[in-house]
GUGUTOR-21608 format. One record per residue (C-alpha): residue number from 0; x, y, z. Coordinates in Angstrom, 1 decimal. Layout:
N
<num = NUM u = X v = Y w = Z>
...
% end
This chain:
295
<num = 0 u = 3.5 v = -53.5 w = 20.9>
<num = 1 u = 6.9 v = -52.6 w = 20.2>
<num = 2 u = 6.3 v = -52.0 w = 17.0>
<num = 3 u = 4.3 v = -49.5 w = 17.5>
<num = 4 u = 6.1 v = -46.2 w = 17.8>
<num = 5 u = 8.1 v = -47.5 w = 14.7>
<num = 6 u = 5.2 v = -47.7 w = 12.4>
<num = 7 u = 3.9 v = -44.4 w = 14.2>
<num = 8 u = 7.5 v = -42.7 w = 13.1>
<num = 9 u = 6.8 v = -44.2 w = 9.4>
<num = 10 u = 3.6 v = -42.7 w = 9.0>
<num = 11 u = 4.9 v = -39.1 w = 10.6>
<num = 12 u = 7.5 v = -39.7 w = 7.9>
<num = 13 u = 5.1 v = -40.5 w = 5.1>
<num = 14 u = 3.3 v = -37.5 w = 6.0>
<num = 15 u = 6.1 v = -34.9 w = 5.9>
<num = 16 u = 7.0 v = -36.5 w = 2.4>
<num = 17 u = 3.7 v = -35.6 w = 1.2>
<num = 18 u = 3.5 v = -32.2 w = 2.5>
<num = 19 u = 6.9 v = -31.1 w = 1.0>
<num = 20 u = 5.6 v = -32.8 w = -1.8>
<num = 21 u = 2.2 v = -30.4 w = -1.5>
<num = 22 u = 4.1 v = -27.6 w = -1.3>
<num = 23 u = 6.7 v = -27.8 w = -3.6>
<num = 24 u = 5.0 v = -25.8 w = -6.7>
<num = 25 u = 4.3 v = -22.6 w = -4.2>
<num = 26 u = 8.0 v = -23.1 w = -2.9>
<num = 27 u = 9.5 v = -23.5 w = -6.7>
<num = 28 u = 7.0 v = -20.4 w = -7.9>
<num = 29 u = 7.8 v = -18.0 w = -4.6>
<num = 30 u = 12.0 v = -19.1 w = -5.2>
<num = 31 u = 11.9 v = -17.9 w = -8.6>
<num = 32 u = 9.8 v = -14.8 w = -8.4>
<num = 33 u = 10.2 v = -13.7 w = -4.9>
<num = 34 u = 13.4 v = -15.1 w = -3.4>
<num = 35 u = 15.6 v = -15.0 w = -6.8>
<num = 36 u = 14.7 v = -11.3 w = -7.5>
<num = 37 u = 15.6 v = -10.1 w = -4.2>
<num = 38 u = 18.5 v = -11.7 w = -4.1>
<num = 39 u = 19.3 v = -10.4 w = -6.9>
<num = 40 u = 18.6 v = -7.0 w = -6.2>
<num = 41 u = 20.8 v = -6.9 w = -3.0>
<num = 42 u = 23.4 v = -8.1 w = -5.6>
<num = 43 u = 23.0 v = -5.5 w = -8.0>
<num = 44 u = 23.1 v = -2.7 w = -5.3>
<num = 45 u = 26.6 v = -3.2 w = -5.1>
<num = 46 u = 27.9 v = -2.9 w = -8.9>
<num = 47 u = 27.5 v = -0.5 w = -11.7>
<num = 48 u = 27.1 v = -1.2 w = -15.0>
<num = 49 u = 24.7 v = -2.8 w = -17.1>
<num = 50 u = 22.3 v = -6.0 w = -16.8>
<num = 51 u = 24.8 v = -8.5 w = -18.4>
<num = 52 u = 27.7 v = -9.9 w = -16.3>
<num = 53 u = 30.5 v = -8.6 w = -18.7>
<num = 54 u = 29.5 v = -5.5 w = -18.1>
<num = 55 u = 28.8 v = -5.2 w = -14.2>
<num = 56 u = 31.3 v = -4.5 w = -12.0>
<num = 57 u = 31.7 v = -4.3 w = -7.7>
<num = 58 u = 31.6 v = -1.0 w = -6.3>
<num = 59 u = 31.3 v = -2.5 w = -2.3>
<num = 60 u = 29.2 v = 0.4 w = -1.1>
<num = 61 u = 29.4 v = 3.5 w = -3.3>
<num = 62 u = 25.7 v = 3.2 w = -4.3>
<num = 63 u = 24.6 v = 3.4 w = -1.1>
<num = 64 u = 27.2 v = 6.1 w = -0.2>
<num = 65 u = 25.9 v = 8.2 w = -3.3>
<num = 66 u = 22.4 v = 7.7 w = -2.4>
<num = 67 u = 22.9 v = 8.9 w = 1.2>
<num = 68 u = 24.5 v = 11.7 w = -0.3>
<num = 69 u = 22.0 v = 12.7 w = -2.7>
<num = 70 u = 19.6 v = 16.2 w = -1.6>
<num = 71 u = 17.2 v = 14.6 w = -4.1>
<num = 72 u = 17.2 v = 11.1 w = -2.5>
<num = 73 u = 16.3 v = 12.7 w = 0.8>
<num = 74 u = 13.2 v = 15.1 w = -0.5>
<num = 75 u = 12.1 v = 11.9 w = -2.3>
<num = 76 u = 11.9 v = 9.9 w = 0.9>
<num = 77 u = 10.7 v = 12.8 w = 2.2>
<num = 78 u = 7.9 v = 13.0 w = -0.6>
<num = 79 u = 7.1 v = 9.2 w = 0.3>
<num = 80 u = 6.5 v = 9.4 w = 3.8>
<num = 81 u = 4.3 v = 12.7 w = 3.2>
<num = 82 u = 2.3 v = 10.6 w = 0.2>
<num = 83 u = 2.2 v = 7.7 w = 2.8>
<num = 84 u = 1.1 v = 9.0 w = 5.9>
<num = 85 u = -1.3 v = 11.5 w = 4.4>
<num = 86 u = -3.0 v = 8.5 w = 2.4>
<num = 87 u = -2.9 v = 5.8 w = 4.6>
<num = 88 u = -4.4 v = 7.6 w = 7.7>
<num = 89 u = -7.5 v = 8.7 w = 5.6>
<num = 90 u = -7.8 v = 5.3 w = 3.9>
<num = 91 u = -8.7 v = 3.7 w = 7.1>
<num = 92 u = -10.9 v = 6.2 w = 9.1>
<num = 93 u = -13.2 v = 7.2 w = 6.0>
<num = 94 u = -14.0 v = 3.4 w = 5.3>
<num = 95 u = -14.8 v = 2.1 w = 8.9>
<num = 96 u = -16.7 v = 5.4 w = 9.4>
<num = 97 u = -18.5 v = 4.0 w = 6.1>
<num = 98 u = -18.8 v = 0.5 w = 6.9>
<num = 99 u = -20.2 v = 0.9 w = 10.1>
<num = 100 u = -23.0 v = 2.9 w = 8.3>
<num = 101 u = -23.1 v = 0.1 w = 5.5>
<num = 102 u = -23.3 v = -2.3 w = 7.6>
<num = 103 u = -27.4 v = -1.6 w = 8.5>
<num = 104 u = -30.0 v = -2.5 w = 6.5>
<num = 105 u = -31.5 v = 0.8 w = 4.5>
<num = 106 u = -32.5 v = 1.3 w = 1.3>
<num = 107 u = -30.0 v = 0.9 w = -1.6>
<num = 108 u = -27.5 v = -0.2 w = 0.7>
<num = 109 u = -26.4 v = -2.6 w = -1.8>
<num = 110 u = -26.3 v = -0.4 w = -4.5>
<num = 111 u = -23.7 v = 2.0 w = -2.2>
<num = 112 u = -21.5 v = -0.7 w = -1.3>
<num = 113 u = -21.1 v = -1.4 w = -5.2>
<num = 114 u = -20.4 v = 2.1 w = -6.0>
<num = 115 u = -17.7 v = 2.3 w = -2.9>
<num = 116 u = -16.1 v = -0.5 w = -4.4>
<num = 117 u = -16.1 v = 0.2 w = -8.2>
<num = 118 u = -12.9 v = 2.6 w = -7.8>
<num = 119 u = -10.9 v = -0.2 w = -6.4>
<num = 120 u = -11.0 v = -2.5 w = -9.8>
<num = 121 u = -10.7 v = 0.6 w = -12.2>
<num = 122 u = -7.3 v = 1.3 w = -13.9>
<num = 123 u = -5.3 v = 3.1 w = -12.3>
<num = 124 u = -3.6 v = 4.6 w = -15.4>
<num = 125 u = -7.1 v = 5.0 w = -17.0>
<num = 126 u = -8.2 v = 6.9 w = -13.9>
<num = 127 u = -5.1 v = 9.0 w = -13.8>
<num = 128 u = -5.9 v = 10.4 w = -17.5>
<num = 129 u = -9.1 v = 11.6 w = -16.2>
<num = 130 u = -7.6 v = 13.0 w = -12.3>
<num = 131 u = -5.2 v = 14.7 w = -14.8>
<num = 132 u = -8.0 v = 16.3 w = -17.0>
<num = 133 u = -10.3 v = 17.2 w = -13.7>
<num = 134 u = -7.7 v = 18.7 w = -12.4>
<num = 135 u = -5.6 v = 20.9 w = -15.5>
<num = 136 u = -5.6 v = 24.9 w = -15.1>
<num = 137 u = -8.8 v = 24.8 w = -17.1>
<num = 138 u = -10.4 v = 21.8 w = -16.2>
<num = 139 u = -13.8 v = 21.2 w = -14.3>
<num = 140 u = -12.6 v = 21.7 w = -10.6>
<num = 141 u = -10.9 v = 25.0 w = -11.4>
<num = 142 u = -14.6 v = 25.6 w = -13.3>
<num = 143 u = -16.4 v = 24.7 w = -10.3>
<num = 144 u = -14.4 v = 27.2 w = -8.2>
<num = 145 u = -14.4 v = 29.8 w = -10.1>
<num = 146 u = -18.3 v = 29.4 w = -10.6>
<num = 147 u = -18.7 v = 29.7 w = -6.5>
<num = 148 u = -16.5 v = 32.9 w = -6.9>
<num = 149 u = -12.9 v = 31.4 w = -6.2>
<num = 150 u = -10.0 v = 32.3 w = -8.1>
<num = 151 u = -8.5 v = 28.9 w = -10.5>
<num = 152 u = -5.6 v = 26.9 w = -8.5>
<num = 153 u = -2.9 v = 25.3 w = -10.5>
<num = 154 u = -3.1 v = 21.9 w = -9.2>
<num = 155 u = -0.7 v = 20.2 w = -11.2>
<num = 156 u = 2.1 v = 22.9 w = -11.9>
<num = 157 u = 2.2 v = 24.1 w = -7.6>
<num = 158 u = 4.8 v = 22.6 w = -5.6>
<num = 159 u = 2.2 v = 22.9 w = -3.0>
<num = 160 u = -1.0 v = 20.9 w = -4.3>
<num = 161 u = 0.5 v = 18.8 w = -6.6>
<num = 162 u = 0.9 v = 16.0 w = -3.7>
<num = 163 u = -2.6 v = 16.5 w = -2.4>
<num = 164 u = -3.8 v = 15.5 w = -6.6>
<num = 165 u = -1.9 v = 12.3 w = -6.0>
<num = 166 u = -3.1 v = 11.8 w = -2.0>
<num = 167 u = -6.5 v = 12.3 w = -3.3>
<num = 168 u = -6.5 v = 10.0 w = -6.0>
<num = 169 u = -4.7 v = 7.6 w = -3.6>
<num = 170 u = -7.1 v = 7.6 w = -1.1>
<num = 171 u = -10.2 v = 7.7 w = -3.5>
<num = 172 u = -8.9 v = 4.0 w = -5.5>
<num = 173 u = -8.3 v = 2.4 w = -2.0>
<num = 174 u = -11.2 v = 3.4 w = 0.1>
<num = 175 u = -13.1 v = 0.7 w = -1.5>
<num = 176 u = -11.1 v = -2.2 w = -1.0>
<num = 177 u = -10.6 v = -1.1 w = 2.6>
<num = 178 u = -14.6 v = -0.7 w = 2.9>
<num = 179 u = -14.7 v = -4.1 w = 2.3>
<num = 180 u = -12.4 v = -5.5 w = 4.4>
<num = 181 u = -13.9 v = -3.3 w = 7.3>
<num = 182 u = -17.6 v = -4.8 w = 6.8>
<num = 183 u = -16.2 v = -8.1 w = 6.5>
<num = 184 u = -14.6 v = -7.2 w = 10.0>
<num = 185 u = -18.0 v = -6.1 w = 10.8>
<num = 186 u = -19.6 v = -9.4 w = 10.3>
<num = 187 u = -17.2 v = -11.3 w = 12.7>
<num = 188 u = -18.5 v = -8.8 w = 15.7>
<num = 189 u = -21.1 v = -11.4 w = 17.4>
<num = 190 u = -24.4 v = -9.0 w = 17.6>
<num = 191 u = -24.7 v = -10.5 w = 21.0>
<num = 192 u = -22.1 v = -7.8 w = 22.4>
<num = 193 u = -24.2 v = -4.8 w = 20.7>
<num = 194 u = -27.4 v = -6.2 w = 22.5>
<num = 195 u = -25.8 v = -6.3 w = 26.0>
<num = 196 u = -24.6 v = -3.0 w = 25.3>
<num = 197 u = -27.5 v = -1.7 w = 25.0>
<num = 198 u = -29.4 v = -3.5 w = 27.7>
<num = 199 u = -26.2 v = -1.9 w = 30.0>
<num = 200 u = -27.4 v = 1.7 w = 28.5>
<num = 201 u = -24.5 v = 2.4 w = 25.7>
<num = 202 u = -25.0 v = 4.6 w = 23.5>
<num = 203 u = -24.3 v = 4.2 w = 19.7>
<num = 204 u = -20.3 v = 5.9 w = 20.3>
<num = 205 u = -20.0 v = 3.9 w = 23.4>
<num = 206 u = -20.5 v = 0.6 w = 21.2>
<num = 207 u = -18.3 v = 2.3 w = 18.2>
<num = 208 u = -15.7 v = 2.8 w = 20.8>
<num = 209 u = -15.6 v = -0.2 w = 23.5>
<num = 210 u = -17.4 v = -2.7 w = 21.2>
<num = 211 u = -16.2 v = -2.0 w = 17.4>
<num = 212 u = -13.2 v = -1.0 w = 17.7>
<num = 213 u = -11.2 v = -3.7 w = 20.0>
<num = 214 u = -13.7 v = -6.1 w = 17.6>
<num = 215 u = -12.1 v = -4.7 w = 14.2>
<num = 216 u = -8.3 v = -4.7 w = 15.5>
<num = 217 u = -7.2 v = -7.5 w = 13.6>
<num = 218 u = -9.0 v = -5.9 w = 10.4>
<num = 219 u = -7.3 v = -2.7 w = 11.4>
<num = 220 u = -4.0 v = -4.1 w = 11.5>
<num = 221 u = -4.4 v = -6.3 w = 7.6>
<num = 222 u = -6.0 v = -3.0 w = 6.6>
<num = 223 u = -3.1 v = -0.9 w = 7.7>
<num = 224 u = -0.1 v = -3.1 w = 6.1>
<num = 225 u = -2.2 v = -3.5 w = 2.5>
<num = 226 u = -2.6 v = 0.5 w = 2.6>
<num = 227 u = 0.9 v = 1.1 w = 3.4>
<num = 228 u = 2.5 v = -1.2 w = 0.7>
<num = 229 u = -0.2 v = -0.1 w = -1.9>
<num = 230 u = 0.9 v = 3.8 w = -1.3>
<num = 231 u = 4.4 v = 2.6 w = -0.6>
<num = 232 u = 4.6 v = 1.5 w = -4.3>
<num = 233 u = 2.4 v = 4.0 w = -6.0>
<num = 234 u = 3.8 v = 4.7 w = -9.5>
<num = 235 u = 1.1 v = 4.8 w = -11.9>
<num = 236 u = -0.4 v = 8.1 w = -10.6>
<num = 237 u = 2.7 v = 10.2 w = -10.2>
<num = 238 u = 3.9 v = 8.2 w = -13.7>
<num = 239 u = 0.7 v = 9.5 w = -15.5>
<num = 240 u = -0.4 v = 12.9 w = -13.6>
<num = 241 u = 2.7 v = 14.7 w = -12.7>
<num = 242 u = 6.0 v = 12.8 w = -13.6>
<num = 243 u = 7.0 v = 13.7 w = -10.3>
<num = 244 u = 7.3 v = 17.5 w = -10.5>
<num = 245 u = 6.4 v = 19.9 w = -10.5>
<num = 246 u = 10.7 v = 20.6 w = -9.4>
<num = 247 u = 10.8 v = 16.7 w = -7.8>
<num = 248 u = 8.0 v = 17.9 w = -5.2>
<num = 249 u = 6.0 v = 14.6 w = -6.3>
<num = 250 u = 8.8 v = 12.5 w = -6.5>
<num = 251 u = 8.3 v = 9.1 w = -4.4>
<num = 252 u = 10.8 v = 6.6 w = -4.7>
<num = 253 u = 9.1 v = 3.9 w = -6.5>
<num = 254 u = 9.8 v = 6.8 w = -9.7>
<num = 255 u = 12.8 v = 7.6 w = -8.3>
<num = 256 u = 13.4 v = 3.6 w = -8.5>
<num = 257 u = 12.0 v = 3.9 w = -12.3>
<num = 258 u = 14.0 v = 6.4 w = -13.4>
<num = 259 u = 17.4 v = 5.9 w = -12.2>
<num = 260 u = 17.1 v = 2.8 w = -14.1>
<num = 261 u = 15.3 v = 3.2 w = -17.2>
<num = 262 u = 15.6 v = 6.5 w = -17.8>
<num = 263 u = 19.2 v = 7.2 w = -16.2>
<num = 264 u = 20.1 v = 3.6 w = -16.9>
<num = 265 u = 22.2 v = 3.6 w = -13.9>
<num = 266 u = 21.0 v = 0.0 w = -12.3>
<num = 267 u = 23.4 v = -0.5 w = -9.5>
<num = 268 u = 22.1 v = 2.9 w = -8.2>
<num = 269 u = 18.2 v = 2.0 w = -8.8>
<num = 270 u = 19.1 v = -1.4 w = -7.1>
<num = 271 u = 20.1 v = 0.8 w = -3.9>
<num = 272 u = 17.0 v = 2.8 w = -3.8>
<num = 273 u = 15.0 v = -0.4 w = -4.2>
<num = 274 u = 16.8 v = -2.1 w = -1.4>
<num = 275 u = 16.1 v = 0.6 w = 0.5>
<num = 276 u = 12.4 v = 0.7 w = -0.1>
<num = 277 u = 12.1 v = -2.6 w = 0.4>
<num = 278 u = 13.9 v = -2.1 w = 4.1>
<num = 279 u = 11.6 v = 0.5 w = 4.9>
<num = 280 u = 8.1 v = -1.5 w = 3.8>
<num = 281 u = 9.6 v = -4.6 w = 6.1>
<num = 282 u = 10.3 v = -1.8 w = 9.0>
<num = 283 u = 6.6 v = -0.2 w = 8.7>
<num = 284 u = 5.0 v = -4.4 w = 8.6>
<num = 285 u = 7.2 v = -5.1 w = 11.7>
<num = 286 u = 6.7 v = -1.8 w = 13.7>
<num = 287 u = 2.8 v = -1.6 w = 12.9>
<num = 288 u = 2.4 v = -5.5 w = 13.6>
<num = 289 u = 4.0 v = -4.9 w = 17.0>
<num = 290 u = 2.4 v = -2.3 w = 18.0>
<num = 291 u = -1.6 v = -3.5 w = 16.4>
<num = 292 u = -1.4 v = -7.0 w = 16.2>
<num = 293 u = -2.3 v = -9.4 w = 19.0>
<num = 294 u = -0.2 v = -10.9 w = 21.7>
% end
């Protein structure tokens, strides 16, 4: 009987060893592509120079200095929380409004629910040439208004819509994926709670509202984080439609990132910027977690 525990400890042991063992590929791959890089890119933030080690050199914190001190850094984190806020806010009410309607059983239901979706698996760069086309001085949407008696906007050359082009876009490419998360939400909602409801006297926005709501909250909250780090790196849209003009009003920092380093070659800089980006998506997955996600 002594033995017991001893042999119990072995097997505990023998278990561990095979877990680590388990999980050793996923720790190696997330070391050398997730760990490694971002330590690396705190490193880089503080030198200048270029990507070989002869030629980098410590600067302690002038990057950061410089990029607290930049006008343009500040309009393009200004830029970025605009492009954010104004896509992710949109990118969650119009697809629950949509999978609650989705969610019933009507003729070509199915056939919606694959349309809804299709955006979400196109290219974006594809579907960027063609925003870009829709929207041009003379392209179809200025067409359209002027054919209902408006005069033409210029879209891409404003200061003032050029953001709204991207939002759009934005907003358009993720409502699918966040329709389907939404009526996969819906599915978890026993119907037992909807029948009650209705035997109590609810009416269809008493359900949406004491019922569907508290029911898609943990939906609400993975919905919310995905949004935010898909708009938080958006580059393909302002890369393709606008090159982040028209004078740095479309500017978000993932370009900014881009273009300090390849274009302005100045890595330590970039490295900065993309520290502080990553700060910021870590701050906005903490803050929304606490304030959405269960106790």
């Amino acid at each position: 009987m002594a033995s017991s525990p001893i042999s119990q400890k072995q097997l505990l042991d023998q278990d561990a060893v095979m877990a680590w063992i388990f999980l050793a590929p996923a720790l190696l791959l997330m070391g050398i592509f997730i760990v490694w890089p971002i330590g690396y890119l705190f490193y880089l933030s503080f030198t200048q120079g270029s990507f070989t080690r002869s030629g980098v050199y410590g600067v302690g914190l002038n990057n950061y200095v410089r990029l607290f001190l930049s006008p343009d850094f500040w309009q393009v984190l200004f830029n970025t929380t605009y492009f954010t806020v104004a896509t992710v806010i949109p990118s969650l009410i119009i697809p629950v409004g949509l999978a609650v309607l989705l969610n019933r059983t009507f003729a070509l239901r199915d056939i919606l629910r694959t349309a809804y979706f299709i955006p979400s698996i196109t290219s974006l760069v594809a579907v960027g040439l063609g925003w870009r086309w829709l929207f041009q001085f003379n392209g179809p949407v200025n067409g359209l208004l002027s054919h209902i008696g408006l005069d033409p906007i210029p879209w891409l050359s404003s200061t003032i819509w050029a953001m709204p082009v991207l939002i759009l876009l934005s907003i358009w490419k993720q409502l699918g994926f966040n329709l389907v998360v939404f009526l996969a939400g819906l599915q978890a909602i026993p119907q037992t709670r909807y029948e009650a409801a209705e035997l109590d006297g609810a009416n269809p926005w008493q359900q949406f509202w004491y019922i569907t709501l508290p029911g898609l909250q943990p939906t609400i909250v993975f919905a919310t984080v995905t949004t935010a780090i898909f708009t938080l790196r958006s580059f393909e849209q302002v890369y393709v439609i606008t090159g982040g003009g028209p004078l740095n009003s479309t500017n978000v920092l993932v370009y900014y990132i881009y273009d300090q380093a390849f274009a302005q070659f100045d890595f330590g800089y970039a490295a900065a910027a993309a520290t502080i980006l990553l700060a910021i998506a870590l701050i906005l997955v903490y803050i929304q977690l606490k304030l959405f996600g269960e106790d």
